[in-house]
N, C-alpha and C positions, 0 to 999 in steps of 0.2 A: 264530210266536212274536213277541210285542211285546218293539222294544228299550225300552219303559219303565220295566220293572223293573231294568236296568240302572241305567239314568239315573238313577231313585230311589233306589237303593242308595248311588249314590255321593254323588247330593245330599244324601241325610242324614249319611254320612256326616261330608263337610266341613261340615257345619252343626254336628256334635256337635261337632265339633274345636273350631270355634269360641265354641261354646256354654260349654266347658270352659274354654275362655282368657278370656271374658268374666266367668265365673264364678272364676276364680282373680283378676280385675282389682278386680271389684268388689266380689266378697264375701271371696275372701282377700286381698286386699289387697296381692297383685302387681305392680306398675307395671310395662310391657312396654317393655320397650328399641329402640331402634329398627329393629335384627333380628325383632323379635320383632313388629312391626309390620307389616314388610314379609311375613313369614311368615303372618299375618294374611290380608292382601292378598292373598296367592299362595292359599290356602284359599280365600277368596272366589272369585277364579277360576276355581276348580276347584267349587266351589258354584252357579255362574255357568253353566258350560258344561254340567255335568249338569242342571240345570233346564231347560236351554233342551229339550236333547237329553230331558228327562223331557216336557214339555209339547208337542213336535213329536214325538216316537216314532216317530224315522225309519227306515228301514231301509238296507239298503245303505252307496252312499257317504256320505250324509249322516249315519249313524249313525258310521262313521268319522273322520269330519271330527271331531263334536261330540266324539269321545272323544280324538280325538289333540291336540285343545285343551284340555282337562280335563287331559290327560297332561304336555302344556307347561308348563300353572299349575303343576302337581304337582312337575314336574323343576326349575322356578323357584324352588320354597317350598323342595325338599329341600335344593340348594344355598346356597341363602340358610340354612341349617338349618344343613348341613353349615360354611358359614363359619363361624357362632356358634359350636358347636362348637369347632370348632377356636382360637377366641379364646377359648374356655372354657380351653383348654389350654397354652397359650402360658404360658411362665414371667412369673412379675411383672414382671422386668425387661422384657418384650418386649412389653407392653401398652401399646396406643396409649394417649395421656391422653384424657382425658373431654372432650367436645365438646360446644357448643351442644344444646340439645335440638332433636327433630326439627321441633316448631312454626317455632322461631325459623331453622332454616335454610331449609325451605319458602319463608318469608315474604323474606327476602333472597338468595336463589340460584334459579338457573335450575331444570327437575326436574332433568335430566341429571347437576348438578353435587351434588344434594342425596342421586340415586342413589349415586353413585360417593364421595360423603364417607360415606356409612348404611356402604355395602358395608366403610369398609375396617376400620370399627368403631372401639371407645372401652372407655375401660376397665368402662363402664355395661353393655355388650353382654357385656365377660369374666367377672362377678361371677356365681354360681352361686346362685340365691335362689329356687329349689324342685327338690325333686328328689323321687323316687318307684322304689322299687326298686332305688335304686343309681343309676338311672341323672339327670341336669340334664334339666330341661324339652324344652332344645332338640335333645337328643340324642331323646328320645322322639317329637320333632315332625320330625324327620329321618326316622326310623323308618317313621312314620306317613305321610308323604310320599311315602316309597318304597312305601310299601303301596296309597296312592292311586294315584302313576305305573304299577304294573302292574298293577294293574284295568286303569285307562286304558288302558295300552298293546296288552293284550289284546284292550279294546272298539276300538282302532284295527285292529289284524288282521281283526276281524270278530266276535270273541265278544258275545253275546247281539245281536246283528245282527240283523234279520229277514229270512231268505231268500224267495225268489221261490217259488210255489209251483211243485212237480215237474209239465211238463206231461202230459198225461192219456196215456193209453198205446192207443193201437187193440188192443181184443181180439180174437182170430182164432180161427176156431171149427174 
């Protein structure tokens, strides 16, 4: 069995994720925060890793490798998710104030420092400006995250792997 219909599954996946959030930017008219950015990013990655691992159809280790990096993007988005989240919920009083946009710190800060100012968020990141069954955007992209990371994490164990064929058996008469 080819691991590429793995790969593909999951490529599309995170392509649709994204497809949705580019489509909520541009045509609903959403402006993505800079968690929501970063969330982005981690998608890609995870877009990133399945394609490669779609286009190489590796089996074995290398099918593990390609998913348990797919599974890292994954774990990195949920988190970054799982922050938002959580600033989602923070009383008013306990919201950072509203920062620089993400252009403008890029261009005067180191990445490192522009990581660690995104992560600790702003009150832009806690405002709640699409939601769908109850539940914020970033709660559903958390969700979705974790639904990526245990594909991944599966495809690292070995699922849809492609095994070694069983060697041949001496028949005896």
């Amino acid at each position: 069995m080819s691991s590429r219909p793995y790969f593909a599954l999951g490529f599309g996946a995170a392509v649709a994720a994204l497809v949705f959030a580019y489509l909520l930017q541009y045509v609903g008219g959403l402006e993505p925060c800079p968690l929501c950015i970063f969330q982005r990013i981690a998608m890609a990655g995870v877009a990133l890793f399945c394609l490669i691992g779609w286009i190489h159809g590796p089996g074995g280790l290398a099918h593990r490798i390609y998913a348990a990096l797919a599974a890292l993007a994954a774990l990195a988005g949920a988190a970054v998710a799982a922050r938002h989240v959580w600033l989602m919920h923070l009383p008013a009083d306990q919201v950072p104030a509203c920062g620089p946009g993400l252009d403008y710190l890029i261009r005067i800060m180191p990445l490192q420092q522009v990581v660690a100012t995104v992560l600790r968020g702003d009150a832009s990141c806690a405002t709640v400006e699409g939601s769908f069954a109850g539940l914020s955007l970033p709660a559903w992209s958390l969700i979705y995250f974790c639904l990526l990371a245990v594909g991944a994490l599966a495809g690292a164990a070995g699922l849809g792997a492609r095994s070694s064929p069983a060697p041949a058996r001496a028949v005896s008469s």
